[in-house]
N, C-alpha and C positions, 0 to 999 in steps of 0.2 A: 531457583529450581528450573526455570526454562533453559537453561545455558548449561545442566546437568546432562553428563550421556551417564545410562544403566548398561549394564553389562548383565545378560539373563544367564544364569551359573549354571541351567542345565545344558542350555545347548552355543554360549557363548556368543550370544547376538548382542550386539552392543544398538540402543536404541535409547532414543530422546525425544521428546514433546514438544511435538507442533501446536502450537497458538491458532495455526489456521484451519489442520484438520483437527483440533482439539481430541488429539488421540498420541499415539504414541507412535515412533515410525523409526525403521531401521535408520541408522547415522547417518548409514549412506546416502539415503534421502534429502538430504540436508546439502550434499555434492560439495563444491568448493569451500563454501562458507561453512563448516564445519559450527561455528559457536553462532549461527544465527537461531530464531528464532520459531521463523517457518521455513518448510519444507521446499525443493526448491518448485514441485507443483503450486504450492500456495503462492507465491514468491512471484511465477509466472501471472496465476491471475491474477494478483493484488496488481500486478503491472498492467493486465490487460484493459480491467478497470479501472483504474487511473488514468488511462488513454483514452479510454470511452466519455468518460469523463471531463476529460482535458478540451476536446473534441466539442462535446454539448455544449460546453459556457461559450466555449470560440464559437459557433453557429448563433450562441443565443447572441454575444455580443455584436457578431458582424450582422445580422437582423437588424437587432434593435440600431444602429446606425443608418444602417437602408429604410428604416421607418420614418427617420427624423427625428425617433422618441429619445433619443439621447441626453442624459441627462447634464445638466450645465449648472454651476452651483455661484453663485455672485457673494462678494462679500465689500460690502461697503467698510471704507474707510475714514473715520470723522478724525479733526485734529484738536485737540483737548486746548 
């Protein structure tokens, strides 16, 4: 159903559901990638957070190496 365009018969708008504005949005919406999913507004933030995102763990991990807290995992090996 999400990969569905409607076609509205009174005034011929052709329009499909967004997963992101969980609403319904002209096709056109959708721009290049015509059989995607979200819209390409959605599409921008889902990108924008991702990068924000992306960004946080990288500060939290280049931190936590500047602390010393890093973690170091050992694994002993015995011979049978």
């Amino acid at each position: 159903c999400d990969v569905n365009v409607w076609v509205v018969v009174s005034s011929g708008l052709e329009i499909k559901w967004c997963k992101g504005c969980k609403n319904f949005r002209p096709w056109a919406a959708f721009g290049d990638k015509g059989l995607a999913t979200k819209c390409v507004r959605c599409r921008e933030r889902q990108r924008e957070k991702y990068a924000l995102l992306k960004e946080e763990k990288e500060k939290a991990r280049l931190s936590g190496k500047a602390n010393g807290s890093s973690k170091v995992t050992t694994k002993s090996v015995t011979d049978d």
